[in-house]
C-alpha positions as CSV (number, residue, x, y, z in Angstrom):
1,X,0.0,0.0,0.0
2,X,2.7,2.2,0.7
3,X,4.7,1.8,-2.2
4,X,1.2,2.7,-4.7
5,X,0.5,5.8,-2.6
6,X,4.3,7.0,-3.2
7,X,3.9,5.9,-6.8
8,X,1.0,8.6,-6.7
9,X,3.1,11.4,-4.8
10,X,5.7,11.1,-7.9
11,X,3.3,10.7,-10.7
12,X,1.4,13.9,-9.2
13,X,4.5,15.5,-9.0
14,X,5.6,14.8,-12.3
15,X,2.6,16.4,-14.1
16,X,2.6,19.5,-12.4
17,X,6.1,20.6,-12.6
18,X,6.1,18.8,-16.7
19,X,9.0,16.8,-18.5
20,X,10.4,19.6,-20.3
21,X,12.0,23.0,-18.3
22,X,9.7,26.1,-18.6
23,X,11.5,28.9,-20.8
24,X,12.0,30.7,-17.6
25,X,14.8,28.3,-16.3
26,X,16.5,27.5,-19.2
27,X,16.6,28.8,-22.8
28,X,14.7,26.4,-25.3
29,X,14.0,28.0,-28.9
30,X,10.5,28.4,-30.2
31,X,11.3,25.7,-32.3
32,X,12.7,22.4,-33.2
33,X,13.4,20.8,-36.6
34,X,10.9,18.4,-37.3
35,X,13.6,15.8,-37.6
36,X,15.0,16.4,-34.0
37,X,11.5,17.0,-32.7
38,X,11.0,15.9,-28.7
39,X,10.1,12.4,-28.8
40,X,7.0,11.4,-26.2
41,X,8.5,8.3,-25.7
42,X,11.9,10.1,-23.7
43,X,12.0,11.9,-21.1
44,X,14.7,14.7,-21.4
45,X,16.6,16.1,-18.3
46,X,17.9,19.1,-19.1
47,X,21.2,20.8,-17.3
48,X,22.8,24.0,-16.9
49,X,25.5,24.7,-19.6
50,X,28.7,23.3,-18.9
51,X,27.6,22.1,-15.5
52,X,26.8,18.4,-13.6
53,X,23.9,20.5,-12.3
54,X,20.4,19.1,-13.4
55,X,18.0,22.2,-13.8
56,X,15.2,22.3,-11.2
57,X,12.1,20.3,-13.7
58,X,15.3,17.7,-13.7
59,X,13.0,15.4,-11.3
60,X,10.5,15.7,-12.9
61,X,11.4,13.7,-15.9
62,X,13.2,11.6,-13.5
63,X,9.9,11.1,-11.5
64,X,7.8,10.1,-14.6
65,X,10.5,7.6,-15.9
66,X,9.9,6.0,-12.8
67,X,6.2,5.7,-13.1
68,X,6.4,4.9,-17.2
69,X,8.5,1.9,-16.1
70,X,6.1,0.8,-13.2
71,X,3.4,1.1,-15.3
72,X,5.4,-0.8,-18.0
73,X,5.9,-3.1,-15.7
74,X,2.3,-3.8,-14.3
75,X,1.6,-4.5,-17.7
76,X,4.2,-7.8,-17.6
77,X,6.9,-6.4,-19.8
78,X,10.2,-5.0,-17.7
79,X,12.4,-3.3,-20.3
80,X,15.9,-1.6,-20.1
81,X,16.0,2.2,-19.7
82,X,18.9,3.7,-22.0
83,X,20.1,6.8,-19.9
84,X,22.2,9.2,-22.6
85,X,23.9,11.9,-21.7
86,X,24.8,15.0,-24.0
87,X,26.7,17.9,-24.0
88,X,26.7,20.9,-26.4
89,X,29.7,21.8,-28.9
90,X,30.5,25.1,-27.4
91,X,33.7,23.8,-25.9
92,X,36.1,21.0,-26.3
93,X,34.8,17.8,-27.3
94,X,37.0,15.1,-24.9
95,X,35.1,17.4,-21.8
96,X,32.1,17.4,-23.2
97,X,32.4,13.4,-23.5
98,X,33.4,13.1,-20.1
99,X,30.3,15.3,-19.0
100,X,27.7,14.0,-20.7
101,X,29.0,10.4,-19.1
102,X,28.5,11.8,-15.8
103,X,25.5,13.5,-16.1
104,X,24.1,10.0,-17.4
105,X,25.7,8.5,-14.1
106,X,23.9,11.1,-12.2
107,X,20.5,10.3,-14.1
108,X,21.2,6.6,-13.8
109,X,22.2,6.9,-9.8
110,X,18.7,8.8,-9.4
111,X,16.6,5.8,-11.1
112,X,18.4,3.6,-9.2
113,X,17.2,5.7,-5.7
114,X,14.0,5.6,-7.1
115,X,14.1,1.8,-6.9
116,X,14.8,0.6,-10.4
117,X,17.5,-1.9,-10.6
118,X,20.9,-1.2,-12.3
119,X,20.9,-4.3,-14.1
120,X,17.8,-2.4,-16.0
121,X,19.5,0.5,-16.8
122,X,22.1,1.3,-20.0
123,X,24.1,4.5,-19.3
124,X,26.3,6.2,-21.8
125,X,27.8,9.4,-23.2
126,X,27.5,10.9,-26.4
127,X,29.2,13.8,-25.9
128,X,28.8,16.3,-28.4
129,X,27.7,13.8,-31.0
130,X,23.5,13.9,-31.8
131,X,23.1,17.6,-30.7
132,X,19.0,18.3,-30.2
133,X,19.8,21.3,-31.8
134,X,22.3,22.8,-34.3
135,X,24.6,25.4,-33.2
136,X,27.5,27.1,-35.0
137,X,30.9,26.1,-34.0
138,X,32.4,27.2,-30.4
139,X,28.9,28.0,-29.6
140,X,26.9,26.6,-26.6
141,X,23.3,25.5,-27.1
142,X,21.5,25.0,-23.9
143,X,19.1,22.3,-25.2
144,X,21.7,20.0,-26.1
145,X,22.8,20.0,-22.4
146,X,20.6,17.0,-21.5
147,X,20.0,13.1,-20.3
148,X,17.6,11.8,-22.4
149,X,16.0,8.2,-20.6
150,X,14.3,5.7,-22.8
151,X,13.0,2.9,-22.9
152,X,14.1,-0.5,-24.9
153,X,12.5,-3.6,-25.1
154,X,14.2,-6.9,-25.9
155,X,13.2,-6.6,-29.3
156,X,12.8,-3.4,-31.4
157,X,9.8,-3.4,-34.0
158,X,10.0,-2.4,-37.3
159,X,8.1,0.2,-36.7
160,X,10.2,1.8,-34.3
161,X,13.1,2.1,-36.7
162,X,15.1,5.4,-36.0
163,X,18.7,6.4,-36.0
164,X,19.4,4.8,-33.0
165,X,17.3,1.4,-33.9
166,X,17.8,1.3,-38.0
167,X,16.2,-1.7,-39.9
């Protein structure tokens, strides 16, 4: 009983402060190419530039990753969350590789205080490489500061194909 009434607390929580920062904490643009567009199936933690530091609607994504897999799981299925950090190109690339790995860790480390096991979770660093959004060279971009958590299950459909999952 106490575990569904905390369940509750987050998912609350996680629909009133949203998934994605409000423009007033950190800089998103009005738009996004239609190929890079958010995807509703990952849940994007966004940080302050150049920083470790999740931005304060950070826990909220985190919050409603952790009820998207418990409700994944109530249905029977208990797939892998892929926790990917990123960095943007304004500096140099071998720090932004080694930031983006530790802002996954931190992601990862919160999921795993929210009870999901590590052996479920996939954490790695793409550094600079697939920026949300373009940005000219030496120039930071605050939206490609981010963790983005998704979820994989042991066998990607067709349908799904992307970048990530080609057919």
């Amino acid at each position: 009983m106490r575990f569904g009434t905390v369940l509750t607390v987050v998912a609350l929580a996680g629909l009133a402060a949203g998934c994605v920062p409000s423009r007033d904490k950190v800089e998103l643009p009005e738009s996004v190419p239609v190929d890079r567009a958010l995807s509703a199936d990952i849940r994007y933690v966004f940080f302050r530039p150049g920083k470790v530091g999740m931005v304060p609607d950070g826990t909220a994504a985190i919050a409603a990753a952790v009820v998207e897999d418990a409700r994944l799981r109530a249905k029977g299925s208990a797939p892998r969350l892929v926790v990917t950090g990123h960095a943007d190109a304004g500096g140099d690339p071998a720090t932004a590789q080694r930031l983006s790995l530790r802002r996954a860790r931190l992601v990862a480390a919160r999921l795993q205080a929210a009870g999901i096991a590590p052996d479920r979770i996939t954490v790695t660093g793409a550094g600079v490489a697939d920026p949300l959004l373009p940005a000219p060279a030496g120039q930071a971009e605050p939206a490609n500061d981010r963790v983005e958590i998704g979820f994989e299950s042991s066998a990607v459909s067709r349908l799904d194909a992307t970048s990530r999952h080609p057919i």
